[in-house]
ZAMARGU-4260 file (C-alpha; in steps of 0.2 Angstrom, whole numbers, plus 5000, padded with zeros to 4 digits):
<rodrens>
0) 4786/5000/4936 | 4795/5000/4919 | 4808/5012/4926 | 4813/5003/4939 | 4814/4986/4928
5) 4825/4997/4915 | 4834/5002/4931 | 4838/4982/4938 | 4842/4977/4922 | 4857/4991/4917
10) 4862/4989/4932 | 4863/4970/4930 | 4871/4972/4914 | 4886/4984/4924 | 4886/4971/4938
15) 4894/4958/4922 | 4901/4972/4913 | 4913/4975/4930 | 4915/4957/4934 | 4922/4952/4918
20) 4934/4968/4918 | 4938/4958/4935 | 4939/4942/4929 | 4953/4947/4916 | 4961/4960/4929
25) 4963/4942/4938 | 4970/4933/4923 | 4983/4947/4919 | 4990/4944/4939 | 4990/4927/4934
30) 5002/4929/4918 | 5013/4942/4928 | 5016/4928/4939 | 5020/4915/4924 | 5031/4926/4917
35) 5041/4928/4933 | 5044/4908/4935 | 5050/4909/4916 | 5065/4904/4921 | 5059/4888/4930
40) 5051/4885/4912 | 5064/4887/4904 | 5075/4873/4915 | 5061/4861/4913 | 5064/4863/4895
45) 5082/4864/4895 | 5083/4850/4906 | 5074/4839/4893 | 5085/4843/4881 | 5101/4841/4891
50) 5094/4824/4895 | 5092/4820/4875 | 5110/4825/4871 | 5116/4815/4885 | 5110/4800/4877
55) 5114/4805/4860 | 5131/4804/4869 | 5133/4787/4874 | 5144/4777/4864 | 5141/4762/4850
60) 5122/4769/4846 | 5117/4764/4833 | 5115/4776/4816 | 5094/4772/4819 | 5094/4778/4836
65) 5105/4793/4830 | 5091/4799/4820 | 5077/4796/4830 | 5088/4806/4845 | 5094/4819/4832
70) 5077/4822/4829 | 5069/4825/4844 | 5081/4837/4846 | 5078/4849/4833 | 5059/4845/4839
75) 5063/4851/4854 | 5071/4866/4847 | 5059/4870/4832 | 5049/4883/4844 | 5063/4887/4855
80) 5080/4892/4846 | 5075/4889/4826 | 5095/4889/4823 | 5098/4874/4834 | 5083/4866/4827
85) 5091/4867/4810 | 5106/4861/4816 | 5098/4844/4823 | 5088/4843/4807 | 5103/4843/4797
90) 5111/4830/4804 | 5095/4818/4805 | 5097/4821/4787 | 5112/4816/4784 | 5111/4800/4794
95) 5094/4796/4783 | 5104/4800/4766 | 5118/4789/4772 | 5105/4775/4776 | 5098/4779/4759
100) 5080/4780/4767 | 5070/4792/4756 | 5056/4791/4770 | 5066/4799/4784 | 5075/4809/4772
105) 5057/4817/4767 | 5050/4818/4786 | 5066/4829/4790 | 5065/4839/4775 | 5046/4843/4781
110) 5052/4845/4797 | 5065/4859/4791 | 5052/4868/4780 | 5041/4870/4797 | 5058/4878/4805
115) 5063/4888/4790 | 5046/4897/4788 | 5045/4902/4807 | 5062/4909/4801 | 5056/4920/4789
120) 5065/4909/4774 | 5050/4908/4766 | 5062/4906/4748 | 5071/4892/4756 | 5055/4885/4763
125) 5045/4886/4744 | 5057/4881/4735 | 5060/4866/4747 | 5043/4861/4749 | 5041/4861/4730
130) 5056/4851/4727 | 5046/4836/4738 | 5035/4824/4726 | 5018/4821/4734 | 5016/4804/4723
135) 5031/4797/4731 | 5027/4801/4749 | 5021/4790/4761 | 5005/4791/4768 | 5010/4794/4785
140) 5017/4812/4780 | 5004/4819/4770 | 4999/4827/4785 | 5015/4833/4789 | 5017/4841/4769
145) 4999/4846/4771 | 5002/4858/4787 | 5019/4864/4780 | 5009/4871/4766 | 4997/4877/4777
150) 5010/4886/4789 | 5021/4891/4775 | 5006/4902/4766 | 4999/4906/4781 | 5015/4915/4788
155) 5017/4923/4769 | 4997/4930/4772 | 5006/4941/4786 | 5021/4944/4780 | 5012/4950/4764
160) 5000/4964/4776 | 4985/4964/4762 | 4996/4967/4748 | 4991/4959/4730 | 4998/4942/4734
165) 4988/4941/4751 | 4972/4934/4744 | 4982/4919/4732 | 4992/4916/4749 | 4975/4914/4759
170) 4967/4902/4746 | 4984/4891/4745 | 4982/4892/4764 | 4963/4884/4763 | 4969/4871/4752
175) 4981/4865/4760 | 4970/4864/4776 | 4956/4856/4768 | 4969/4843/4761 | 4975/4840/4778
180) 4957/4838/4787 | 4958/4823/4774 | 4973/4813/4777 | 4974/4818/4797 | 4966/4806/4809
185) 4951/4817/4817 | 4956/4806/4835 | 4974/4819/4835 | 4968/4837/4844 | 4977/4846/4828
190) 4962/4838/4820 | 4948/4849/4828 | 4962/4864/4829 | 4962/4863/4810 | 4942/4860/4810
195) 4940/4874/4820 | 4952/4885/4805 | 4941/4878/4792 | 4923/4884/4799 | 4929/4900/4802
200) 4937/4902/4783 | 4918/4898/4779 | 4909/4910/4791 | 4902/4896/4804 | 4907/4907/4817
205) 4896/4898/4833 | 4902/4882/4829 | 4920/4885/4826 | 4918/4892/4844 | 4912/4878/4852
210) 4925/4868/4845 | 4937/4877/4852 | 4932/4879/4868 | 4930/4860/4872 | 4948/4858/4863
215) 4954/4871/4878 | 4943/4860/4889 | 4951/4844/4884 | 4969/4850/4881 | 4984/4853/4895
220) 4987/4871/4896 | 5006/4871/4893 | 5002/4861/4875 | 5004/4872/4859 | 4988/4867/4854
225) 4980/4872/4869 | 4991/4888/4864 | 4984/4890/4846 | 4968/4884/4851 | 4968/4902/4864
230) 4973/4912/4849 | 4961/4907/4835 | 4948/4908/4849 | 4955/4927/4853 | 4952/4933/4835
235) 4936/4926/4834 | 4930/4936/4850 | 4938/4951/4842 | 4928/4951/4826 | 4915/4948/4834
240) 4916/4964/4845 | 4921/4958/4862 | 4936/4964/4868 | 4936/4958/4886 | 4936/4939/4880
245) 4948/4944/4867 | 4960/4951/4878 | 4957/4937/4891 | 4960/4922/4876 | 4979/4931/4871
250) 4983/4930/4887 | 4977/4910/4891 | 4988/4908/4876 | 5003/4919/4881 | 4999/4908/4896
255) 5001/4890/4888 | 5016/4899/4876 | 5027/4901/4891 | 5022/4887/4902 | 5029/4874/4884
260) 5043/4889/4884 | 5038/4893/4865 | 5049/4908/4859 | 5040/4908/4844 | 5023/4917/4849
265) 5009/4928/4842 | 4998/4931/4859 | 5010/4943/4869 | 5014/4957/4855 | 4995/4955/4853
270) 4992/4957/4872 | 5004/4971/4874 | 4995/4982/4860 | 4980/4980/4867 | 4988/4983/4885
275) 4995/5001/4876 | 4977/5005/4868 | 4971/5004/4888 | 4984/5015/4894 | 4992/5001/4903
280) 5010/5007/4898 | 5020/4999/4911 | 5011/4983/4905 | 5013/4984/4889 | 5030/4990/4887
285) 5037/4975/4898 | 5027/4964/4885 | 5032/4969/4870 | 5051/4969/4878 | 5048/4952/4880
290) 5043/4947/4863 | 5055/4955/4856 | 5067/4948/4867 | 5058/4930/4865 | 5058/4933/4842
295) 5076/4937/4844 | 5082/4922/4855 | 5069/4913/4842 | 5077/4919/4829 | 5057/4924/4822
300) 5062/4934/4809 | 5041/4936/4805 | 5037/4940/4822 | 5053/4953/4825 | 5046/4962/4811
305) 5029/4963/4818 | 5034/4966/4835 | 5046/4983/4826 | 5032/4988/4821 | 5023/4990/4838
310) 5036/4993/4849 | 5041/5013/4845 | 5024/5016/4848 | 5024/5007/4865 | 5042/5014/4870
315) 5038/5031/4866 | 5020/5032/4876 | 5031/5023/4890 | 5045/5035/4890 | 5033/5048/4891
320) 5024/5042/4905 | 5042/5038/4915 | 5045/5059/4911 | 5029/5062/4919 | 5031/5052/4934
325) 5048/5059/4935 | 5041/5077/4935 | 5027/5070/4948 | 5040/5062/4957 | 5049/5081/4958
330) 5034/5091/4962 | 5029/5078/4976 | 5048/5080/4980 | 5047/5100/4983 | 5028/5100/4990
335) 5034/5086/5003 | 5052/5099/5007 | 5041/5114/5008 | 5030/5102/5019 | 5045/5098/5028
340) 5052/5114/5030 | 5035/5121/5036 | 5034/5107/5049 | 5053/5111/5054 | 5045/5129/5056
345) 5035/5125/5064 | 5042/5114/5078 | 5055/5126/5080 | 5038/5138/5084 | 5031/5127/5097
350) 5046/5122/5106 | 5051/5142/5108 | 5034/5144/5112 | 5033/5129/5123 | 5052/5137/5132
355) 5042/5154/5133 | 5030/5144/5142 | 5041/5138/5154 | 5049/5152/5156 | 5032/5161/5160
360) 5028/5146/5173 | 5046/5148/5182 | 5041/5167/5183 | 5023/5163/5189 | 5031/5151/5201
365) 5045/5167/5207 | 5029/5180/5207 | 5021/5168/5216 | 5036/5165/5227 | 5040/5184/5229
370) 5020/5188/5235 | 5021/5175/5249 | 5038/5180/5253 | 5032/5199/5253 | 5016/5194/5261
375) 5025/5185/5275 | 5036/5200/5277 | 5023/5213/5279 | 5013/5202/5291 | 5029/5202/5301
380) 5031/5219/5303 | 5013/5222/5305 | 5014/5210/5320 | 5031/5218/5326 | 5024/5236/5326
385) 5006/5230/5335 | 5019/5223/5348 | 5025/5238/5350 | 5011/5247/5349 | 5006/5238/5363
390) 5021/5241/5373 | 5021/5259/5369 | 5002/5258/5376 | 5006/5248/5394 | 5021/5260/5398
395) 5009/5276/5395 | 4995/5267/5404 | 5010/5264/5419 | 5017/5282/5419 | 4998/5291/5418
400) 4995/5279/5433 | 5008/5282/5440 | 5006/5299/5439 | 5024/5301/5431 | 5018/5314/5418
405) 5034/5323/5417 | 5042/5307/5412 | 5029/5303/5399 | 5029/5320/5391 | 5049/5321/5392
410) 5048/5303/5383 | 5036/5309/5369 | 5045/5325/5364 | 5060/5315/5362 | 5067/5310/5341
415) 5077/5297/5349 | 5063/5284/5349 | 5057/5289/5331 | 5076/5289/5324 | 5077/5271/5330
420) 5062/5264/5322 | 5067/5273/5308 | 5083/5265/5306 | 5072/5248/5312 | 5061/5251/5297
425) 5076/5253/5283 | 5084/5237/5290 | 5069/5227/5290 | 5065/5236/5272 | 5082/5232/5263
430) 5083/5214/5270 | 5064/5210/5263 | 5069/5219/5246 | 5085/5212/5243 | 5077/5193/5246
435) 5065/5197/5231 | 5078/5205/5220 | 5095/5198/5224 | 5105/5205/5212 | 5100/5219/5214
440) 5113/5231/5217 | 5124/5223/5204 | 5112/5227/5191 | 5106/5244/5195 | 5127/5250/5196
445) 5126/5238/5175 | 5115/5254/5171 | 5127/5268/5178 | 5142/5275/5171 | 5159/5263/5176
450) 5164/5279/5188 | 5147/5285/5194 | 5144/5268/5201 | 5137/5264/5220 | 5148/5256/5235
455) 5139/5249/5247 | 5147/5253/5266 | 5150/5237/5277 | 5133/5233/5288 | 5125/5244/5276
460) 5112/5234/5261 | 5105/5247/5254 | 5109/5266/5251 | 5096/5281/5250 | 5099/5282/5233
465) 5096/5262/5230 | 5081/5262/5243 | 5075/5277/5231 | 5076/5265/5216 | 5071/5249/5226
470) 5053/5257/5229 | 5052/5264/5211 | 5057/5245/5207 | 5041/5240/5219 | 5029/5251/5204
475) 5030/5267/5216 | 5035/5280/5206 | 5025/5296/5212 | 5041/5307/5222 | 5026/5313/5236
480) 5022/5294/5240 | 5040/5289/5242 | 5044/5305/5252 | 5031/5297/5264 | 5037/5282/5265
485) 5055/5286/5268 | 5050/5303/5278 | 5060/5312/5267 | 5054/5331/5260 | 5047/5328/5242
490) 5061/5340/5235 | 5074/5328/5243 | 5068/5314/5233 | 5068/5323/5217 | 5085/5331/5221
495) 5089/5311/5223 | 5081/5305/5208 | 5089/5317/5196 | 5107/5314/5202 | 5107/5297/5199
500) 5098/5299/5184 | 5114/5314/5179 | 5124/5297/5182 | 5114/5284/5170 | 5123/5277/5151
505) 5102/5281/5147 | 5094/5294/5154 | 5078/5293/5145 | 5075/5278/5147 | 5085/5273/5165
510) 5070/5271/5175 | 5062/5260/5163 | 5076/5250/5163 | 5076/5249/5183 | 5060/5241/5181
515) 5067/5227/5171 | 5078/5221/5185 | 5075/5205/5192 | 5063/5203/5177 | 5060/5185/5169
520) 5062/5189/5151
</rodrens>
């Protein structure tokens, strides 16, 4: 009984195992489909941003609405083309310096540290956001200089890979996040986001999770913090040892990170190792192409790094499987020709096969032919000799009666009768044998020499000589039974049989030859 509950429970455990394998096999077709309406993403933001210029466009606006305009722009651009971002920035801060308003000046210096640090300026970024006073600013953007330290540090803990100033970089991090859960309002989802960084930095693992997962619950999936949200929830899985779930958040946030057309992303370079350490080459080799394409549109000098890092590892695997596929590809190639030529073979087999068939059936059909045609003769002449068998008999019978005896015994001593059925009998012989074997003649003359050949006389079909050969042809061959059968002496038939044989291209083998004619080859 404890068996068979050990039993039910693996295999319950295999059941889920299997299904969650499923259930991200299912989400990775999903993301291959959201990658390939990319370009619809991209319109919808290119759209919005067309739509901000054209109204940045429009005549007598006033230098207010420049900035506000100006700087949804390079909002707009910050995660998308870093450059353009900059661009925007610059000029929302020189609208702010010409209006000599400290406070805008400020909210687009913040805003240009948040671009310069996903650039990788991370001198440019310092140095900026330590030339801001904190006592001066307003308290409407402490949160925004709160997170810039936070991004700032955090993106120097990866650039840094563990080296010495890792561990200052991390703590600068966890001060300036701490500083921002003070001064944000906890009603904004960034709150909970940031909430959910701080309980991990402090080991509350199960309750981190929880917020995260009703964040993902709560927030559209094309937001960033939906997107971030994914990610943080990612790493958590994978320290925790669960690759399945960690491998199904990067791509819910490679999900959302396409959907909101962000080019500056973490999840897919993630994925696309984690794709390679499964042996999903194809996969991962598209993915990593992708980020890199994506940090380099981006201009994500951070991210172009990491991604160098990964991606001769990935190209090399998938070069190597492309050669094997190609030599597969080539030995399918020949094993499908051999295949081919075998089956060419063989067709060429069956169809001489299947014309030998035919060629056996036409014969059968002729032999058949031939046996009722000899047949029909034979009962013929059997019929015709019985007649006159029977006439022979009635004019006996008359003369004995008669009493005309001399008569009778001068008509039985007489040749004349037995000549004329003779002759009857080579007539009746020659026309029967020439209708089986029409070419005959011609054929038997193909074996003799050009000037050893027969002439048939007119009103004459067949020769001694070819009536010889014509019963050989029959299968007779013994020289006593064809002396009967032509009432010829045995000698004369041999002395026949040799002279024509004296005349042959092949001696040896001239009579085996003569039974070839009229044969169905």
């Amino acid at each position: 009984m404890r068996r068979f509950v050990f039993v039910m429970i693996s295999l319950f455990f295999s059941t889920l195992s299997v299904s969650a394998g499923r259930g991200v096999d299912s989400i990775l077709v999903r993301l291959d489909k959201v990658m390939g309406e990319q370009k619809m993403y991209m319109k919808q933001k290119e759209d919005r941003i067309d739509s901000l210029k054209q109204r940045l466009a429009y005549p007598s606006l006033t230098l207010q609405r420049q900035f506000v305009l100006n700087k949804e722009l390079g909002m707009e651009y910050e995660l998308f083309i870093s450059d353009s971002a900059m661009k925007y920035f610059d000029r929302s801060l020189m609208i702010a310096d010409s209006l000599r308003n400290v406070s805008w000046a400020d909210e687009i210096r913040l805003c240009q540290i948040s671009v310069l640090s996903v650039s990788g300026m991370y001198k440019e970024a310092w140095d900026m956001l330590h030339g801001i006073d904190r006592i001066t600013l307003p308290d409407s953007l402490l949160p925004a200089f709160y997170n810039c330290g936070r991004q700032l540090n955090s993106f120097l803990v990866n650039y840094s890979h563990g080296g010495p100033f890792a561990e200052d970089y991390a703590k600068r991090q966890n001060e300036y996040r701490d500083s921002l859960l003070a001064v944000l309002s906890p009603v904004v989802p960034e709150y909970r986001l940031y909430e959910a960084e701080h309980l991990i930095a402090t080991h509350q693992y199960a309750q981190a999770k929880r917020v995260l997962l009703q964040l993902l619950r709560d927030q559209p999936e094309a937001s960033n913090v939906y997107a971030r949200a994914a990610f943080s929830l990612a790493h958590l899985y994978k320290d925790e040892g669960y690759p399945d779930e960690y491998e199904k958040y990067l791509i819910l946030s490679t999900i959302s990170d396409i959907k909101a057309s962000v080019k500056e992303n973490a999840a897919l370079p993630n994925l696309a190792f984690v794709l390679y350490e499964q042996g999903d080459i194809t996969r991962a080799y598209h993915y990593i192409k992708r980020s890199l394409e994506d940090a380099i549109f981006c201009n994500a000098r951070l991210r172009t790094i990491e991604i160098s890092g990964v991606l001769p590892v990935i190209d090399a695997a998938y070069k190597l499987q492309i050669e094997r596929q190609r030599r597969q590809l080539v030995f399918f190639l020949i094993v499908v020709s051999v295949l081919s030529v075998f089956l060419i073979v063989s067709v060429v087999l069956i169809y001489k096969q299947m014309k030998k068939l035919s060629v056996t059936q036409r014969s059968l059909r002729q032999a058949n032919h031939i046996k009722e045609e000899y047949i029909g003769h034979f009962l013929n002449l059997c019929s015709i000799y019985i007649g006159k068998l029977e006439t022979f008999r009635r004019t006996v019978n008359r003369k004995i009666t008669a009493g005309q005896t001399e008569e009778l015994l001068k008509l039985t001593k007489s040749s004349q009768f037995a000549e004329m059925e003779q002759k009857e009998f080579y007539a009746n012989f020659d026309n029967a044998f020439l209708h089986l074997y029409p070419n005959f003649v011609t054929e038997f003359n193909l074996l003799l020499q050009p000037e050893e050949r027969f002439i048939i006389k007119p009103g004459e079909l067949l020769n001694t000589e070819l009536r010889i050969f014509a019963i050989i042809r029959l299968g007779i061959d013994d020289s006593s039974k064809i002396a009967n059968f032509l009432h010829y002496s045995i000698n004369t038939i041999y002395t026949y049989r040799n002279k024509v044989k004296n005349k042959a291209i092949n001696r040896e083998d001239f009579e085996d030859e003569v039974m070839k004619i009229g044969a169905v080859e």
